[in-house]
Structure formats: C-alpha cells, structure tokens
C-alpha positions in Angstrom: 22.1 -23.7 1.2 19.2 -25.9 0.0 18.6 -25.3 -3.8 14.6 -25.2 -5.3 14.0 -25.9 -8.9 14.7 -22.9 -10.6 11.9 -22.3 -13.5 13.1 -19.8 -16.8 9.8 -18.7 -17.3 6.3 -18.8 -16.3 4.1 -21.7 -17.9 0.8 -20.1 -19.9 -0.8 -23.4 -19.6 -1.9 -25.4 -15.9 1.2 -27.6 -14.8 0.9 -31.1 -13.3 0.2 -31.0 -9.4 -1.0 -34.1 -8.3 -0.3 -33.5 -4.8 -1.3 -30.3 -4.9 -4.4 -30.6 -6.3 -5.7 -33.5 -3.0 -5.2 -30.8 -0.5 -8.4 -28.2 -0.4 -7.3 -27.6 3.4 -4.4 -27.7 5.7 -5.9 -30.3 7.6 -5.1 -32.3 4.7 -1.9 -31.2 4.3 -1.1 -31.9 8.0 -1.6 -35.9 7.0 1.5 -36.2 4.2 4.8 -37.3 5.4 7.5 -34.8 5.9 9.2 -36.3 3.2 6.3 -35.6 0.8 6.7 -31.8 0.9 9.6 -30.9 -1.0 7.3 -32.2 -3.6 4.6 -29.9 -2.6 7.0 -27.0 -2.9 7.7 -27.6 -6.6 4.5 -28.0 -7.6 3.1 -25.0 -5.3 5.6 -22.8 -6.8 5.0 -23.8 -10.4 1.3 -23.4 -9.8 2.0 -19.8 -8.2 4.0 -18.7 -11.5 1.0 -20.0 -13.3 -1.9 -18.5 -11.8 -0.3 -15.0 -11.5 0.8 -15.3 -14.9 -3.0 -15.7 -15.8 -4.0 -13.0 -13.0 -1.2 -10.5 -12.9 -0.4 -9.6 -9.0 2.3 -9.9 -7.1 4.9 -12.4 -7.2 8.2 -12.2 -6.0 7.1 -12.2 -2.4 5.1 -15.6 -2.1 8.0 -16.8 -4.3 10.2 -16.5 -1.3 8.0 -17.9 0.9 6.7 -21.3 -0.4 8.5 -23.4 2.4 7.7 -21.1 4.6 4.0 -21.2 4.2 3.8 -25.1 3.6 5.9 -25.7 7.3 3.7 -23.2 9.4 0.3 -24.7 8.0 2.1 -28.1 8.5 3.0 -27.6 11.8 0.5 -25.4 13.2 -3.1 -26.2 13.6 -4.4 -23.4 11.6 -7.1 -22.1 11.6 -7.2 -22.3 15.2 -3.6 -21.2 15.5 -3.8 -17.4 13.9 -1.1 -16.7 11.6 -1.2 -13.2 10.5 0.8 -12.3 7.4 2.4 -8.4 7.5 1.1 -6.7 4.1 0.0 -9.8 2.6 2.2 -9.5 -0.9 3.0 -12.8 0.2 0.2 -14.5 1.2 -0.8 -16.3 -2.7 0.7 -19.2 -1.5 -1.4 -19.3 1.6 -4.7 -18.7 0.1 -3.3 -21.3 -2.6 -3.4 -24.2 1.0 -6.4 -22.9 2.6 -9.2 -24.2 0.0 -8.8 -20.9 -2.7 -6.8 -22.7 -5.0 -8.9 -22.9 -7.8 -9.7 -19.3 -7.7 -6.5 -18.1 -7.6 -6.2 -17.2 -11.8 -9.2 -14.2 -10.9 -7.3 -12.2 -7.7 -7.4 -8.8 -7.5 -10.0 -9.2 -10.7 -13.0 -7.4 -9.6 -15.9 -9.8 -7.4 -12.6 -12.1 -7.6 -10.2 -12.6 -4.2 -8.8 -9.6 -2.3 -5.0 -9.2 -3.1 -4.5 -9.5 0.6 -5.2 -11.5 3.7 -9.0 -10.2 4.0 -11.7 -11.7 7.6 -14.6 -11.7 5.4 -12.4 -14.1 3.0 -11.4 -17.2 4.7 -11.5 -17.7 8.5 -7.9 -18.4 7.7 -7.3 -14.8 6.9 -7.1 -13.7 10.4 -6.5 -10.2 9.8 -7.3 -7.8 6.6 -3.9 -6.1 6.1 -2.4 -4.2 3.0 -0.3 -1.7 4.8 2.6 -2.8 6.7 3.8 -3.3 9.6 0.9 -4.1 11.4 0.7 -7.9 12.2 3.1 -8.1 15.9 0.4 -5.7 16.8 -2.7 -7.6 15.8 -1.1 -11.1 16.9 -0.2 -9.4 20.2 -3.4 -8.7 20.9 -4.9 -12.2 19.2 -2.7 -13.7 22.0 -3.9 -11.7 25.0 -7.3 -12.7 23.6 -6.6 -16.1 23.8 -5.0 -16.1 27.2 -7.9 -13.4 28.9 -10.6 -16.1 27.6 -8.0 -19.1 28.9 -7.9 -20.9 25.0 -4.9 -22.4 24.4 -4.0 -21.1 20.9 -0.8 -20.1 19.1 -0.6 -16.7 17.3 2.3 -16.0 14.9 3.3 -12.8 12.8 5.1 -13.1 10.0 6.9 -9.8 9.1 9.3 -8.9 6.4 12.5 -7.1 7.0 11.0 -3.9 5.3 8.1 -3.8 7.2 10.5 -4.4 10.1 11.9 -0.8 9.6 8.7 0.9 10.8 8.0 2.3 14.6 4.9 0.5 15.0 6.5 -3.1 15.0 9.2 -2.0 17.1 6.7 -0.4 19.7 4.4 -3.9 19.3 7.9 -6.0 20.0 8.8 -3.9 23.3 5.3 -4.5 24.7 5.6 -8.0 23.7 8.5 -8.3 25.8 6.6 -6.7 28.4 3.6 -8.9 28.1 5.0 -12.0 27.6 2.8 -14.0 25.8 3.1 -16.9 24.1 3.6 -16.0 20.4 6.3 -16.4 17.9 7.4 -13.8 15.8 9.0 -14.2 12.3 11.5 -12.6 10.9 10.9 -12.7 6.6 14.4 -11.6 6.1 14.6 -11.3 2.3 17.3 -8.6 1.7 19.8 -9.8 3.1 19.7 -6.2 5.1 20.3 -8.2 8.3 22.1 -11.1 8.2 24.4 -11.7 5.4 25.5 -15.3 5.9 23.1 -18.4 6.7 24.6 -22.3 5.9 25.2 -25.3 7.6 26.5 -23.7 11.2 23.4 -21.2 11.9 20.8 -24.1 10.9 22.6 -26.2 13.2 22.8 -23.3 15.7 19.3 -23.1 15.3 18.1 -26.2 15.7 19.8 -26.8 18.9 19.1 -23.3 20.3 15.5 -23.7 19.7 15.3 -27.7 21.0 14.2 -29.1 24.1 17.5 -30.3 25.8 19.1 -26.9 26.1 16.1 -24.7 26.8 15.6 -27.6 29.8 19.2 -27.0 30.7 18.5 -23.2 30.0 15.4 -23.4 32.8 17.3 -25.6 35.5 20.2 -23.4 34.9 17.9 -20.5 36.0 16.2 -22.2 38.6 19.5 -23.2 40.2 21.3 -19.4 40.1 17.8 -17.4 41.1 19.7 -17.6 44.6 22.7 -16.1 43.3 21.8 -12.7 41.3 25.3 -11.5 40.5 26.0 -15.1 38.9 22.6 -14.9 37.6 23.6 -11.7 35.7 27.2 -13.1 34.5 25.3 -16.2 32.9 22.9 -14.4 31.4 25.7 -12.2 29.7 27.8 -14.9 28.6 24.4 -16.8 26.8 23.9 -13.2 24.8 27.5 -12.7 24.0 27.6 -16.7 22.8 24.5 -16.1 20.8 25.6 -12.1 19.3 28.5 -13.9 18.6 26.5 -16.3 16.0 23.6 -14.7 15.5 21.9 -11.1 14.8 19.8 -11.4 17.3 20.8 -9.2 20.2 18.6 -6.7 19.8 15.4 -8.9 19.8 17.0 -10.3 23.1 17.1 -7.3 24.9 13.6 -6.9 24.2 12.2 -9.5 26.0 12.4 -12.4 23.1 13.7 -15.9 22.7 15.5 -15.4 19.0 16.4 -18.3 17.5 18.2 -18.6 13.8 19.1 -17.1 11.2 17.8 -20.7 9.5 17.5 -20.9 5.6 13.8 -20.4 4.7 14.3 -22.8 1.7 15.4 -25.6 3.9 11.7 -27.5 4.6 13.1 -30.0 7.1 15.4 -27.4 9.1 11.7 -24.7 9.0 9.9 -27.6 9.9 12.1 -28.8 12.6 12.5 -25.5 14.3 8.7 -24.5 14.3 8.0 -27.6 15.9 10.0 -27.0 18.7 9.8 -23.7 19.7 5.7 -24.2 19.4 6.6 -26.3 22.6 8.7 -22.8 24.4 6.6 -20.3 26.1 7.0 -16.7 26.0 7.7 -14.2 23.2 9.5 -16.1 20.8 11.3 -14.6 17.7 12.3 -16.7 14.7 15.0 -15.4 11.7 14.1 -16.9 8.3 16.3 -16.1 5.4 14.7 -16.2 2.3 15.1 -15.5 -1.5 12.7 -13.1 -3.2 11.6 -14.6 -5.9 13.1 -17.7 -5.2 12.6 -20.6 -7.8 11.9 -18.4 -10.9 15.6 -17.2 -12.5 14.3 -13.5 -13.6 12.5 -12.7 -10.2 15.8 -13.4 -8.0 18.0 -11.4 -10.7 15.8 -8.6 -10.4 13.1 -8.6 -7.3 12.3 -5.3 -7.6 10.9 -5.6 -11.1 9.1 -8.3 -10.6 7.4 -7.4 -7.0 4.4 -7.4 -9.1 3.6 -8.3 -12.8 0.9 -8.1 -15.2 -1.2 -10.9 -17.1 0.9 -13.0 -19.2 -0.4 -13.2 -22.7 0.0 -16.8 -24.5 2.9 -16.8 -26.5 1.6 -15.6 -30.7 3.6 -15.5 -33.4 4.7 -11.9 -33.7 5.4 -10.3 -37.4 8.0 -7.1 -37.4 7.6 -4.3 -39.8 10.1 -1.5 -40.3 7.6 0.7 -42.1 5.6 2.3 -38.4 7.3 3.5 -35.5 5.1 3.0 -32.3 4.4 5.7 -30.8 6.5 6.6 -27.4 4.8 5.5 -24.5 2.7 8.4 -22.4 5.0 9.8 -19.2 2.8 8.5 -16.2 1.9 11.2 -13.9 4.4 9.7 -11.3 7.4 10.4 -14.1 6.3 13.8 -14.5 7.0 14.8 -10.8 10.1 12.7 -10.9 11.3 15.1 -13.8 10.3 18.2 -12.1 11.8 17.6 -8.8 15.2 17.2 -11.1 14.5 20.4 -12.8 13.9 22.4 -10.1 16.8 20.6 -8.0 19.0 21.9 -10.5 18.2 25.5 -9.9 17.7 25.2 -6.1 20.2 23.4 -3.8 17.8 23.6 -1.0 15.3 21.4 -2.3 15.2 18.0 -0.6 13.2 14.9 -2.0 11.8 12.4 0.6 10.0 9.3 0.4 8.9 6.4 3.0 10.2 3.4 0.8 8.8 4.1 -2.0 11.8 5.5 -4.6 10.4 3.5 -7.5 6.6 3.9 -7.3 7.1 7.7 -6.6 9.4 7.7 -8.9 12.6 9.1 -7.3 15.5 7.2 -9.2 16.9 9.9 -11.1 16.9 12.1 -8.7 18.5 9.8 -6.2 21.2 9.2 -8.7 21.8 13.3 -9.4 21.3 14.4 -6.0 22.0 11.7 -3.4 23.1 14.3 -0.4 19.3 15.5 -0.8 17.5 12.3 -1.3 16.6 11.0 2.1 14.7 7.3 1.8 13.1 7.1 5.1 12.3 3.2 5.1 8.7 2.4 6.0 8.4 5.1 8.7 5.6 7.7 7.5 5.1 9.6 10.6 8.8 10.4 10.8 9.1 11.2 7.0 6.5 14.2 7.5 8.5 15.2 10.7 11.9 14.8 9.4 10.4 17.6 6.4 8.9 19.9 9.2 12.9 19.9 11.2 14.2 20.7 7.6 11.6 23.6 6.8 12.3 24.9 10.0 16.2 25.5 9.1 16.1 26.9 5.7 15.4 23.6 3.1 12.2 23.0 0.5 11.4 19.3 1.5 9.2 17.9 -1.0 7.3 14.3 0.6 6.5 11.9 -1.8 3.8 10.2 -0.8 0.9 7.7 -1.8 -2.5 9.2 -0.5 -2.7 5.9 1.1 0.0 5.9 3.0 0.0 9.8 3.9 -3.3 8.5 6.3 -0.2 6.8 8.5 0.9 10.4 9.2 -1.9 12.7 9.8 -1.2 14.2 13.3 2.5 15.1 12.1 0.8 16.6 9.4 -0.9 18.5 11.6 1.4 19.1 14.6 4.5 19.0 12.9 4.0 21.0 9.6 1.0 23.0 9.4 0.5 24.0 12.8 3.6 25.8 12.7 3.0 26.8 9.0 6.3 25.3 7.6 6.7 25.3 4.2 6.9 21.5 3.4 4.9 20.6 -0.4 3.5 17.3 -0.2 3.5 15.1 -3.8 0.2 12.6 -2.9 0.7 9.7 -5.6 -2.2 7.5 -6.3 -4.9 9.8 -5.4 -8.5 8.4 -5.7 -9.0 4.4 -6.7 -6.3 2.8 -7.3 -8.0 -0.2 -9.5 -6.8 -4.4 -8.0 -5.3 -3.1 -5.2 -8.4 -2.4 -3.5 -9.5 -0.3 -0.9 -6.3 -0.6 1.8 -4.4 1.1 -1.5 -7.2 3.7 -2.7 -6.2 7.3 -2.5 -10.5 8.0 -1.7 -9.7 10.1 1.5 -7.7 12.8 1.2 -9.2 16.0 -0.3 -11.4 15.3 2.5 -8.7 14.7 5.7 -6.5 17.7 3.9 -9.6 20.0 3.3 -10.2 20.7 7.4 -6.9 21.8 7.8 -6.0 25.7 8.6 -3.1 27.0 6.4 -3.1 24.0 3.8 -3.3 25.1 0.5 -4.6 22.0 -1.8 -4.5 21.1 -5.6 -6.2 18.9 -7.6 -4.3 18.7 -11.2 -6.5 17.5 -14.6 -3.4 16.5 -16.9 0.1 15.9 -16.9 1.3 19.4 -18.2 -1.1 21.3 -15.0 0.6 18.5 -12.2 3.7 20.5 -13.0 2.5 23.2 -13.2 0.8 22.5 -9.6 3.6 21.4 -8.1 5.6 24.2 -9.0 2.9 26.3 -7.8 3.1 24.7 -4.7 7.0 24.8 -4.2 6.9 28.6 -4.5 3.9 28.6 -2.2 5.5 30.0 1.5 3.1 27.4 3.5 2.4 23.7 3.4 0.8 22.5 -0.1 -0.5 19.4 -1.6 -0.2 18.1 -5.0 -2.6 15.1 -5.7 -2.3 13.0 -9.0 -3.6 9.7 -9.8 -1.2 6.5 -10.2 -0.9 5.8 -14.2 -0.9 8.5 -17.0 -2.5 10.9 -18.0 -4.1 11.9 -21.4 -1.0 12.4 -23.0 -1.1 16.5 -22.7 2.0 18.0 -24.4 4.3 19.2 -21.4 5.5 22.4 -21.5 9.0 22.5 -20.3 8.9 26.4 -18.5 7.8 26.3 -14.9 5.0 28.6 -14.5 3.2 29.7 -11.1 -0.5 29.3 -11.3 -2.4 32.1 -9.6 -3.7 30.7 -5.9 -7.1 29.5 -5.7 -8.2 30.1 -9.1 -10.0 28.2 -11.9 -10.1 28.0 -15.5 -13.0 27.7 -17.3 -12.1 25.0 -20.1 -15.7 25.4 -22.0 -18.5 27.0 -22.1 -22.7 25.9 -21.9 -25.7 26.7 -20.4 -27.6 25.4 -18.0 -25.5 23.1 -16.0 -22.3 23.7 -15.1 -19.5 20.7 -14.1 -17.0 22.2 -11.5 -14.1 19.5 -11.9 -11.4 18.4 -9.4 -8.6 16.5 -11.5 -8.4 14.1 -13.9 -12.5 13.6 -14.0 -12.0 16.9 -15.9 -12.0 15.4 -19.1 -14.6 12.9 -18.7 -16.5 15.7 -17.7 -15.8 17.1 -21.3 -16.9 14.2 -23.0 -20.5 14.5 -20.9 -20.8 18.1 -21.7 -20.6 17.8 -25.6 -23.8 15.8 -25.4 -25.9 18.5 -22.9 -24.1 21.4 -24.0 -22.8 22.2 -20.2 -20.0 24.9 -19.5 -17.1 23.0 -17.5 -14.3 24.2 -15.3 -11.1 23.2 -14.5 -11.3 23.8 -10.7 -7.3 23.4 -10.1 -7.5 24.2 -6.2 -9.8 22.4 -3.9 -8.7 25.3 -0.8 -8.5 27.8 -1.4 -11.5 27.7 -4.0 -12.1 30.0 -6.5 -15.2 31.4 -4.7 -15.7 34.0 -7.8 -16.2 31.3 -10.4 -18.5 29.5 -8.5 -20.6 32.8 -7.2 -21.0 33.3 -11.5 -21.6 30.0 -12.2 -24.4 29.8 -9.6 -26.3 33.3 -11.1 -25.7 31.6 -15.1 -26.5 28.2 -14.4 -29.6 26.3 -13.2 -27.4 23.2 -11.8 -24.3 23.4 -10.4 -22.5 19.4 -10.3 -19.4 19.2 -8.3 -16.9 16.2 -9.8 -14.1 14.6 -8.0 -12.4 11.5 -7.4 -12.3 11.0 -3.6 -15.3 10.1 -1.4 -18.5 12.7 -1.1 -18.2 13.2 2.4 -16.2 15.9 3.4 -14.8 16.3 -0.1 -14.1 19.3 -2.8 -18.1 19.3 -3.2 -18.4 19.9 0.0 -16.6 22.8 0.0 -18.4 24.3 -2.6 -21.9 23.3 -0.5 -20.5 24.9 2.4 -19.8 28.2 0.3 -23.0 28.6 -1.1 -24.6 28.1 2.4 -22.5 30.6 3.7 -22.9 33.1 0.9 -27.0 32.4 1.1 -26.8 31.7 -2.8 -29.5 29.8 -3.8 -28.8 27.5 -6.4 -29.2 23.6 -6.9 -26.3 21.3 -6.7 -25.0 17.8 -7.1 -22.0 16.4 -5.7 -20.5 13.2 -7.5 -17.6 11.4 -6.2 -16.5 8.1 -4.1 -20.1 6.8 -2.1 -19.7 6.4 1.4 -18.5 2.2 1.7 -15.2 0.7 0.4 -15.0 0.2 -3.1 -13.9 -3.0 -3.7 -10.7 -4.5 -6.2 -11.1 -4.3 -9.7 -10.0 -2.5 -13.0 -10.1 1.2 -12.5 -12.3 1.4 -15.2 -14.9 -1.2 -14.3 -14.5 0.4 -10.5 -15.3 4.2 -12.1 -18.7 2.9 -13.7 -19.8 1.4 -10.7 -19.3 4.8 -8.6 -21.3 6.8 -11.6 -18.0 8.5 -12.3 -17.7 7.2 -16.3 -19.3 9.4 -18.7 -22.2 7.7 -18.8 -23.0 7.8 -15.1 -22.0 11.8 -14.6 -24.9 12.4 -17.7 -27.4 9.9 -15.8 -26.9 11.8 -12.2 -27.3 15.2 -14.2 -30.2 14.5 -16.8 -31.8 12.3 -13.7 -31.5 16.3 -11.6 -32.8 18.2 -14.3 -36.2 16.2 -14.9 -36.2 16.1 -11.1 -36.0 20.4 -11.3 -38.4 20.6 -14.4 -41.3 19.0 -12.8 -44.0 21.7 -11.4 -43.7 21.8 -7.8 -45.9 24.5 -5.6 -44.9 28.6 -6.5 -41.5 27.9 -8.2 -42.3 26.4 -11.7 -42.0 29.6 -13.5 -38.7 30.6 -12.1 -36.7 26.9 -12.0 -38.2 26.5 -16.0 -37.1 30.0 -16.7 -33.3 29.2 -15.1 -33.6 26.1 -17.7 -34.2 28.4 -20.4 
C-alpha cells in the first residue's frame, strides 16, 4: 500500500507550498505532470492540518481524501464536470483547489466559508449538502439534465461508506441502474466496513477491469452472444462470479453498475489511472476507493473518531503548574445528562431500549451501549427506519427512547407521523441540538422543530431551561403513556446542580421563576435565563414555560389580566413556533392583551459562534430588552380612546 508522509502534529505556523500556492484553479492544476502531484499531496495535506488548526472544523475526513480530490480535479474538467461531495466533511481539500485557499483559516467563522459544499459559494460547489446521503440523487439527476439538454458532461458522487448505509442512496443507485446514465459513482470506503483487504492484486485488478482492451473484448463479446441468450446468460454469470470472487462488488452489479476496484485511495497514479479510463465507459459506473481516515497525521488514523472534528489550535506558551488550585470539573453537557439518565432508568426498567441513527457519540450513547448492548440498537444512517423500528417496539411491550439531532429528526417526519403518533405509541423522542447550532450552519440548526412537532395531535412537547429540568423532562416524558419530545441544546448548560431522584413534572404546566410587573417573559428553554438577566433591569415577572403542548393555558390566562405585555421567548424560528401557540390561545380565548413573540426570523441563519449568531437574531440580553422597551414606548404613546386604559395597565 502506498505510504503518505505521516505528520506528529499540526504546524501553528504556514508551511512551505510552493506548488500549492501557483494553483488558484483546477485548470491550473490540470497543466502539472502526473509526476508533480505526489508533491502536491504533501503540501495540500500539510496545509489542511494548518488551516484547520487555525480554524477548528473537521478534519479527519479531507485527510483521507487528499489524492482523491487532487485526481478527480485532475482528471476531470471541473467545473463543467459536477462532482458532488456526500455531506461535505470532506470537501476542505476541494475548496483548498478551487480558488478558496487563502480563506480557508476563517471556515465555519461567521461571514467566513460554509463548512460544506454550498451553490452560492463556488460554481464548483455543485450542490449545498450537510446531511448525508444525498449526492447519487442530485448527480442522478445533474446527469439526466445534461443528457435531456444534449451537453456532454460528466457527473460524479462521491459517497462515504456511512452515508452508504442509508435508503436514499440505495433507492438513487437502483434507479441509476434503471436509467443508465453516464455517471460514476464513488465508493469513499474509509472503515474498512466493506472491503478488508486492498494491495497490489485488486489495483491491478482494477486497472485492467476498468481499461479499454477488456471492456472492448467485454462489448464484442456481447455483440457476438446477443444471438445466443442461454450462452449470453452463462457468460454473464461467469464475469460476476470472476469479479465476486476478487472484488465486493456484486451487489453494485446487480444493480445495473459497472464496479470497478477496491483500488487504494492513497495510490495517485493507480486513482489517476483508473478515473481516466472509465471517464471513457458509458453507463452507470461505480468506483471502490479505500481510504485512511485521517490519513497522513499519526493521531487522526489512531483515533478517527476523535478527531472527526477539532477545535482552534492555540500556539504553543509556556505553561507554569501550580499544586495550590484545583480546576474546577468541567460542566456535564446537556447531551451527558441524557446519556446518564437513560443508564439510570435502564437499570430499573429492562424494557427500555436506546436507539440512535449513527450517532452513539454525539448523543451520547457509549455507556449505555457498553451496560446494555441487547437494548442498544445503532441504526446506521437510516432516520426514517429508526423512528419505525421504535413504533414496531412500542407496539409489543418496550419503552424505545430515539436519540436524535433536531436536524436530523426532519429526515423522519411522516414516520413520525404515520408510524408513532398516529397510532399513539408510546415512543419518547431525545431531540439533541435543538435551536442554532453555532459553525455548523443552517443544514445542522435545530430552528424547526417546536414548530413541525407543535401541529401534531397526541404529541406531548418539552422545552427544558437547565440541565437538572432535561432530566427531569425526560423522565417526565418516559412515564408519559403517548409519544413525547425532549428538546435540549448541543453544549452545556449553566452548570445547575443535578438532583439525582427522578421526579415526574406535572403535564403541561409552568413555573413561575420570578416575579414583576408589567411585562411578563414566557420562556421556552435555555433562553430562560437570559431572560432573567433582562428582567432584573425592567423588573419583569418571568416563567419557566417547561411544555410547549400542552401549554399551561392557566399561567398565561393570569399573566395576560397582571401584565400589560406578554413576550413569548424561544430558540426555534417564529413561525409556527411555542409563541404561536400562545397567539393562537389568546385568540381563541378572546383575551385581549399585547404580545411579542421573539425567536429564529424567518431566513437561514447563517455559520458562526452561537453567541455572535444569538445577537444577530435579538435573542442576547440585550436584544430581548431592545424588542420589549422598543413595545412598551410603542404602547405608551396616546393613540385614539385607549390612552387611559394601556397607561393605566403600565401602572
């Protein structure tokens, strides 16, 4: 197997890329010699560790792709060719080639680049992605595009072989087989799930499979036996058993494509070789690339899970130990806190099952895999038949619990529906990273679902302020006979002290965490306490609305006859959300008071630090006093027959 450079650790200061550095397109790639781009590989890798170590971001992906990358904008003439990257971790080194090099140490900062492929970006971004899966889809259709409008164009999809576990790329390959277009399908294979050997035999394999000389013999072959349909049908077999017999690649056979490899993915001139002949096939082609995550950088290829995405690197200080101060122990983030509850309660409860679509470490699942693995069920990417899967084991007698980024839960809404609440099976939903999710941007932001959740019959839907209450909630929630939803931001919290005991909160009521006059803040989550902040300085009462359905229709009804202004708070867009279900309760109750509902505006918040991202939706402490002092001037000044009575309401 061909060996990269292997770097220790990632340089704080700009390394030496002299080739690099010439090439502000492809174009100008396309004019080195093959035997310049070894070369470029170093120095593109040392210049990724560099720029993410300045940026943070993710890492061990484009790692594992750097040859990869360099032979398909080497060989292909992008941007006319479409490549389309699936999820895009992997695309840095991509946007490094096309012309965004020098931007690269401000991704996912906010106004800086997208952390994925984005259109409005760089024409060669050919589609904005972020969730997975997607991209034999979108170069599908790229490629009946091209063909309806007679272009002659290639369209490749690169997919990983996690993405590869989802429905929707196996549904896009069978009608790619149908179809038959001409595009070429890549296979990211980076776990080793699939194929555990790759050397010598299957580059040689593949470089004869995929050449001219036997697809020629392959055709005439055809052409010759079309006469003879039971010979036809023997050949055919014997071709598929040859190639199962070397290669994976049976199942991609069956389904209409040409597969070719596995090849090493760290071999440039076998890559390059092999991309430029099967350019020349036609029809649905599917190429097996073996890769390294985090190839080229020692700690990322010990440990690729870790270093999926890292943080800024700080330059290296001196650093001076004292014995005298312990630090304090780092906060539980909110995503620890259900991982410890699930535990607890699994401990009392045998039928509790935990569920997540690939995501054990961000949900936070690893203990419990470990102490229960009969009743930890790891779906792969597959959200629609995670939410399924929970509704078939509600139906018989378990407590599934779905852990599941509010992101991602989108992927599944009509088995949410159909499956689970429809039938009113009792299935708790954990939603992770509710409301913005900071450099991410808006394919990751949780912004939707109080809204998509709200409109369903039977849900019942809870909006935790702190650590101790998403417990709390959750226990709630397990003990609720009915489908329930937890929502909790991704980080921690404010550090509340967690009480061990699992208490059941009473359904669909509030707490009201201070008291005012005047104005009163009715708070969905962890706003809550940058509501408190706001109130100190206006003197406003503020609740802790727990439940966003049912609401607690009591507190509001005495809130609205003690309190001139009413201000709903929440982190997930206005339209549709908890605020609106406070407006459609006053309308329907004919209680005539004024309110203002704060929360995400109606476009796509863009990447940047959650808190710099907060402040521009008015959602900081200074923004939720500007939107209420800007109300109450608005309500003070005289306006025909109702002076006296909105001044007397101000007191």
């Amino acid at each position: 197997m061909h060996h990269a450079h292997v770097f220790q650790e990632i340089p704080t200061h700009r390394p030496n890329t002299p080739l690099l550095d010439k090439l502000d397109s492809p174009a100008q790639l396309r004019l080195l010699g093959e035997d310049q781009l070894p070369q470029l590989a170093r120095e593109l890798r040392s210049f990724l560790l560099y720029s993410v170590g300045q940026s943070g971001g993710h890492f061990g992906a484009g790692l594992g792709v750097v040859e990869l990358t360099i032979a398909l904008h080497y060989v292909f003439n992008t941007p006319e060719d479409r490549l389309v990257w699936d999820v895009g971790h992997q695309a840095y080194p991509h946007k490094i080639l096309t012309g965004r090099r020098e931007q690269m140490t401000k991704i996912r900062h906010k106004d800086g680049l997208a952390a994925f492929p984005r259109r409005s970006e760089s024409e060669y971004d050919t589609f904005g992605v972020g969730h997975s899966s997607t991209s034999i889809s979108a170069a599908l259709g790229m490629s009946i595009a091209a063909k309806i409008q007679g272009i002659q164009r290639q369209s490749i999809a690169i997919i990983g072989d996690g993405a590869l576990t989802a429905g929707m790329a196996f549904e896009a390959l069978s009608h790619a087989g149908d179809a038959k277009p001409n595009m070429l399908v890549i296979l990211n294979d980076n776990d080793m799930a699939i194929s555990n050997s790759v050397g010598g035999l299957g580059n040689h394999l593949a470089r004869i499979l995929s050449g001219k000389t036997y697809n020629h013999m392959r055709d005439s072959g055809k052409n010759l036996l079309s006469h003879n349909p039971n010979l036809m049908e023997l050949v055919k077999k014997t071709e598929e058993h040859f190639k199962g017999m070397v290669a994976p690649g049976t199942l991609f056979e069956e389904l209409g494509f040409n597969y070719i490899g596995p090849i090493d993915g760290h071999d440039l001139p076998t890559i390059v070789t092999t991309l430029e002949n099967m350019k020349e096939l036609s029809g649905p082609q599917f190429l097996h690339v073996v890769t390294k995550k985090g190839k080229g950088f020692e700690p990322a290829e010990k440990d690729p899970i870790g270093y999926h995405a890292i943080n800024k690197i700080a330059p290296k200080t001196k650093v001076s130990i004292t014995t005298e101060e312990t630090p304090p122990p780092a906060k539980p983030k909110f995503s620890n806190v259900f991982g410890q509850w699930l535990c607890d309660v699994a401990e009392k409860d045998s039928r509790i099952t935990g569920i997540t679509p690939a995501m054990k470490e961000g949900s936070d699942l690893i203990e419990f895999a470990e102490r229960f693995p009969d009743r930890y069920f790891d779906v792969a990417i597959a959200e629609q038949h995670a939410v399924t899967l929970a509704a078939g084991m509600a139906c018989d007698g378990l407590k599934p619990v779905v852990a599941i980024y509010s992101t991602f839960l989108q992927r599944a809404y009509d088995q949410l529906i159909h499956d689970v609440t429809v039938q009113n099976l009792d299935v708790l939903f954990a939603i992770d990273r509710a409301g913005l999710v900071g450099e991410d941007g808006p394919t990751h932001a949780g912004s939707f679902d109080i809204s998509f959740l709200r409109c369903i019959p039977e849900m019942v839907i809870m909006a935790p302020s702190d650590e101790n209450e998403l417990r709390q909630t959750l226990n709630t929630g397990y003990h609720y006979k009915g489908p329930a939803a937890v929502r909790y931001p991704r980080g921690t919290g404010i550090g509340a002290k967690i009480e061990p005991s699992l208490e059941c909160l009473p359904i669909g009521k509030g707490r009201i965490i201070r008291e005012g006059n005047d104005v009163a803040i009715l708070a969905f989550g962890t706003l809550l306490h940058t509501a408190l902040s706001a109130a100190e300085e206006i003197n406003a009462t503020v609740i802790d609305m727990r439940f966003v359905k049912p609401l607690d229709t009591d507190l509001i009804s005495r809130m609205s006859s003690s309190h001139a202004l009413l201000v709903s708070l929440e982190e997930n867009v206005i339209a549709g959300g908890a605020g609106s279900g406070i407006n459609e309760f006053i309308n329907q109750a004919s209680i005539e008071t004024t309110i203002i509902n704060l929360g995400l505006p109606d476009y796509y918040v863009e990447h940047g630090k959650p808190a710099e991202l907060l402040k521009e939706c008015g959602l900081d402490r200074q923004g939720i006093l500007s939107s209420i002092n800007t109300k109450l001037k608005d309500m003070r000044k005289p306006s025909e027959g109702s002076e006296g009575s909105i001044n007397r309401k101000l007191g």
